[in-house]
Residue frames as qw, qx, qy, qz and C-alpha x, y, z in Angstrom:
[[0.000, 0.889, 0.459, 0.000, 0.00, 0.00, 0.00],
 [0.333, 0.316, -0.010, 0.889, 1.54, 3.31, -0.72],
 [0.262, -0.152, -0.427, 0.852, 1.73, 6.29, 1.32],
 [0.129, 0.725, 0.677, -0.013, -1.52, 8.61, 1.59],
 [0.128, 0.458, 0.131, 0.870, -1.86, 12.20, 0.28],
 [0.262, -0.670, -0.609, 0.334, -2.93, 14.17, 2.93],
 [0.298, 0.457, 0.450, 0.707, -4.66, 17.02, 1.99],
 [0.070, -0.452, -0.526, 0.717, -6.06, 20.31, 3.16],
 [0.123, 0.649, 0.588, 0.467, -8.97, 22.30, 1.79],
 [0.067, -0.254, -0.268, 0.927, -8.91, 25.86, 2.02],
 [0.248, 0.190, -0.230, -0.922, -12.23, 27.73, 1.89],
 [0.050, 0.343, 0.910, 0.227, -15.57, 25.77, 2.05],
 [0.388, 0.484, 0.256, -0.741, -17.96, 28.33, 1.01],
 [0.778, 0.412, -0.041, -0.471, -19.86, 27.74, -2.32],
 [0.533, 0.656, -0.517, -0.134, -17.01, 26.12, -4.23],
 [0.185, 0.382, -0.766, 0.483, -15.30, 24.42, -1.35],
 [0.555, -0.089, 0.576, -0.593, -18.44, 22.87, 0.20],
 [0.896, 0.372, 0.081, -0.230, -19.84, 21.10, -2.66],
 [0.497, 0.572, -0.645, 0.095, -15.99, 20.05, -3.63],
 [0.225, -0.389, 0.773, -0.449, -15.30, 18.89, 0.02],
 [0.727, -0.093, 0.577, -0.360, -18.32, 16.91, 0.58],
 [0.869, 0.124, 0.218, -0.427, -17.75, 15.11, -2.50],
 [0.528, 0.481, -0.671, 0.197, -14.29, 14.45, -2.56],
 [0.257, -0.279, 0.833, -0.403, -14.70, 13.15, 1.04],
 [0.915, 0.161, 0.137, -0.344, -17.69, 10.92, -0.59],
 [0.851, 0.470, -0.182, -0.149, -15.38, 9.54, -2.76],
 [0.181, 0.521, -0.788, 0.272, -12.46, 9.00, -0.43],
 [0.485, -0.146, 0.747, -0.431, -14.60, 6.89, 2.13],
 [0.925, 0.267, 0.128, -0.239, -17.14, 4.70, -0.82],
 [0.696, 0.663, -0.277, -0.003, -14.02, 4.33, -2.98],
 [0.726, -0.668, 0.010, 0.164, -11.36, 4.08, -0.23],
 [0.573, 0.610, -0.166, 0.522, -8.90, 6.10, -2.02],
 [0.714, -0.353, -0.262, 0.545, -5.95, 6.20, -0.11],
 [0.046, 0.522, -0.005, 0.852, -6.30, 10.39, 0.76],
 [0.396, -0.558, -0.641, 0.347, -6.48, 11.77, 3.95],
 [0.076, 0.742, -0.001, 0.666, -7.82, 15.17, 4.73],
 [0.577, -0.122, -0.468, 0.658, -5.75, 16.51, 7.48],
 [0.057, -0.478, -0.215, 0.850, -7.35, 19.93, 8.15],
 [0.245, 0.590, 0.556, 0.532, -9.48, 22.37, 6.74],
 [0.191, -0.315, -0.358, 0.858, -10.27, 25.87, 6.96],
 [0.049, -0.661, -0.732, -0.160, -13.20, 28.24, 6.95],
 [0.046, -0.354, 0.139, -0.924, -14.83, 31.39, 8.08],
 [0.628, -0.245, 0.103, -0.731, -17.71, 29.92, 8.88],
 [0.028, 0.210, -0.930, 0.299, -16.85, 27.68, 11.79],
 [0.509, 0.147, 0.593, -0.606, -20.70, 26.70, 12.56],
 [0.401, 0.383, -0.530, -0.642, -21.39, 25.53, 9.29],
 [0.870, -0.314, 0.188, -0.332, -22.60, 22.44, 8.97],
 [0.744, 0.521, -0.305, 0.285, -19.36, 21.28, 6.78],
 [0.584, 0.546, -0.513, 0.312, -17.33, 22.40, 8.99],
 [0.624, -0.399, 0.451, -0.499, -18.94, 21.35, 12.21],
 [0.972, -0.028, 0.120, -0.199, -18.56, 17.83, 10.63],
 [0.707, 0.510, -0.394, 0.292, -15.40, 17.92, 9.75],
 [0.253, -0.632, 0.389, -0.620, -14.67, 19.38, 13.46],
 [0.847, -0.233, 0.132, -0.458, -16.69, 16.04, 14.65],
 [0.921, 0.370, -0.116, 0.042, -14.43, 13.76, 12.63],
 [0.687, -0.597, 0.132, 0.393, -11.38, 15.12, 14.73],
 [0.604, 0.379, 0.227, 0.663, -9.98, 16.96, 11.81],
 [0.383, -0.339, -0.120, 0.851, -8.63, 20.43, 12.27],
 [0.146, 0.896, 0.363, 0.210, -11.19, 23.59, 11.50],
 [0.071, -0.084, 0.039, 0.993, -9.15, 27.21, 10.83],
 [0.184, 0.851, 0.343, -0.352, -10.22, 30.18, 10.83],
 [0.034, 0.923, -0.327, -0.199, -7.24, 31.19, 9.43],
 [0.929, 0.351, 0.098, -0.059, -6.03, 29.83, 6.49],
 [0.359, 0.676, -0.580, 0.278, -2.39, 30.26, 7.12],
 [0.598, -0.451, 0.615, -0.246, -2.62, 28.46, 10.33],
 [0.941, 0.204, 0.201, -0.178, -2.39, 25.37, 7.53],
 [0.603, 0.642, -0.329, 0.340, 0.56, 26.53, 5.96],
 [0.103, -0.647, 0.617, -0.435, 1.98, 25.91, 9.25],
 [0.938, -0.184, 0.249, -0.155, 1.73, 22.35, 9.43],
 [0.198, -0.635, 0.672, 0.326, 4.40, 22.17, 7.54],
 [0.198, 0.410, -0.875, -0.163, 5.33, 18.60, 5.65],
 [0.254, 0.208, 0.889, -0.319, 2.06, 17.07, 7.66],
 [0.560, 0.681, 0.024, -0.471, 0.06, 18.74, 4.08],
 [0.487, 0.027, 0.693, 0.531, 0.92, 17.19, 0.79],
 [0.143, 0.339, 0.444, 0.817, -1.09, 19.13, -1.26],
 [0.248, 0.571, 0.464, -0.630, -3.83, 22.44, 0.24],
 [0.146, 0.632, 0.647, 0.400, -6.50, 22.45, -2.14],
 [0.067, 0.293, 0.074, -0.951, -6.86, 26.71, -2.18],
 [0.016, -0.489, -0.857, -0.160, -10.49, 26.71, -2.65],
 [0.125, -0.669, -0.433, 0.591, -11.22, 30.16, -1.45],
 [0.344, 0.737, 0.522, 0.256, -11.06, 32.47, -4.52],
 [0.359, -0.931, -0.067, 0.027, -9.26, 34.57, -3.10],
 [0.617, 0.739, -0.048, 0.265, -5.77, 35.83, -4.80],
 [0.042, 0.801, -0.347, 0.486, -4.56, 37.34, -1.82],
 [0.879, -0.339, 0.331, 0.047, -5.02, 33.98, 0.78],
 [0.903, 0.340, -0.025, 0.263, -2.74, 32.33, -2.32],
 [0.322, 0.729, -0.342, 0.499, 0.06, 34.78, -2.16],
 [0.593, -0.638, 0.290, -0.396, -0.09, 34.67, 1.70],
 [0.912, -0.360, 0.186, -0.062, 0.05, 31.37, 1.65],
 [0.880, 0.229, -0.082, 0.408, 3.25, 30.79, -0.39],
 [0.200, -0.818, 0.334, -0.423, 5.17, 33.52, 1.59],
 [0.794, -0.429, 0.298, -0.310, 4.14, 31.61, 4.54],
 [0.927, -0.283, 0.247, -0.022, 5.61, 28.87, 3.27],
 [0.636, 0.588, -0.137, 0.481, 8.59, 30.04, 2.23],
 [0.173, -0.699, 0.459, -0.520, 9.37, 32.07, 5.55],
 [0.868, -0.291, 0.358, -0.181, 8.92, 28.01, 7.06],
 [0.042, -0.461, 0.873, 0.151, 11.22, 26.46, 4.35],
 [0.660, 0.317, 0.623, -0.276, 8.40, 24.20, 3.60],
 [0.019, 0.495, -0.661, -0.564, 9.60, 22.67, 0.37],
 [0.309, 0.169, 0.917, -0.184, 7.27, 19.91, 0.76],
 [0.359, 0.657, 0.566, -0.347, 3.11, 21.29, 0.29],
 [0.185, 0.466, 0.699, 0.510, 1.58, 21.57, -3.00],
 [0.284, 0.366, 0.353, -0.813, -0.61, 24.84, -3.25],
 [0.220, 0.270, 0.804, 0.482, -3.27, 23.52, -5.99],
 [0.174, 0.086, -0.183, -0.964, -5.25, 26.65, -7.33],
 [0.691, 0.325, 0.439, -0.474, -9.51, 26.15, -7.84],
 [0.534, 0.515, -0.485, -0.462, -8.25, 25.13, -11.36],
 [0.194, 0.359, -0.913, 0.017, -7.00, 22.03, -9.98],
 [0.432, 0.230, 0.676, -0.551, -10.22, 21.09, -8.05],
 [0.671, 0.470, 0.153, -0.552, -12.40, 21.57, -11.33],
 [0.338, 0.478, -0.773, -0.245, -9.74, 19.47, -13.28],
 [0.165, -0.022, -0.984, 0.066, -10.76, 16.20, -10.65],
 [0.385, 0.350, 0.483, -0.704, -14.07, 17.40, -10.42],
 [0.640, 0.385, -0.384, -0.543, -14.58, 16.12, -13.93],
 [0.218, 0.289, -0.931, -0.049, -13.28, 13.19, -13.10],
 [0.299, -0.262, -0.917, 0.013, -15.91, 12.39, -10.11],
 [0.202, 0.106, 0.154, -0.961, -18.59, 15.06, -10.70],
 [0.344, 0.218, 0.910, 0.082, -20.79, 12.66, -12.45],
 [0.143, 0.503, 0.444, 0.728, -22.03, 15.39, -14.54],
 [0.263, -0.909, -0.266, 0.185, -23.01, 18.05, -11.67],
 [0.240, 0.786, -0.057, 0.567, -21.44, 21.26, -12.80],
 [0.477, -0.593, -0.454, 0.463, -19.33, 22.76, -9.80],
 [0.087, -0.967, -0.223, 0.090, -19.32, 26.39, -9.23],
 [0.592, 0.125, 0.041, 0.795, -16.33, 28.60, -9.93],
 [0.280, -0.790, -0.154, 0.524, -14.97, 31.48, -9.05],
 [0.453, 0.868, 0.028, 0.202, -13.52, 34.50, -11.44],
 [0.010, -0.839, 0.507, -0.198, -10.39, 34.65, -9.85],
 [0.956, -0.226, 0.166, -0.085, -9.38, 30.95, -10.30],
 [0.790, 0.537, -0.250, 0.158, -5.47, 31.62, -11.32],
 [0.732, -0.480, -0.257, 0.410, -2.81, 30.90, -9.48],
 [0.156, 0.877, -0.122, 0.438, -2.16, 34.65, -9.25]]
């Protein structure tokens, strides 16, 4: 068995909720060897991210507090839309030496969202480059 990808999702509002809940469908029916190791949010009370809370996975508020796991992220799924988290976050992980974590832009989400979207359209954002 080969190592798991452990992953973090930044941002579950529109884009990032309807990605999350059905890439975690498809890690638990499918048992694809991914583990999501954190996520992060504004809206801690959601119900996303009150279940992810439940599940003993790490809820931010603050979506650098992810880029400070360091080498315990293989790849943060930047899911927030949001040009200026993105910059932040590679800084961040560049002032840590963190040679390790993937940052994968919303482009990269709607790429494996075709894969297992079963034709449900997911939502996008206008500011999905990795500016």
């Amino acid at each position: 068995m080969t190592q798991k990808i452990r992953i973090a999702l930044l941002g579950l509002s529109r884009v990032g909720e309807i990605f999350s809940e059905h890439f975690l469908e498809k890690i638990q029916e499918q048992h694809i060897n991914v583990e999501i190791v954190a996520v992060a949010t504004h809206q801690l009370d959601s119900p996303v991210a009150l279940g992810y809370a439940h599940s003993h996975i790490p809820v931010f508020e603050d979506a650098l507090k992810v880029a400070e796991l360091g080498d315990k992220v293989d790849i943060i799924f930047d899911l927030t839309g949001n040009p200026e988290v993105r910059r932040q976050l590679r800084e961040k992980m560049q002032a840590t030496n963190n040679q390790h974590t993937v940052i994968a832009p919303e482009i990269f989400a709607q790429l494996l969202w075709e894969f297992f979207s079963e034709g449900e359209a997911l939502p996008h954002s206008a500011k999905m480059g990795y500016k």
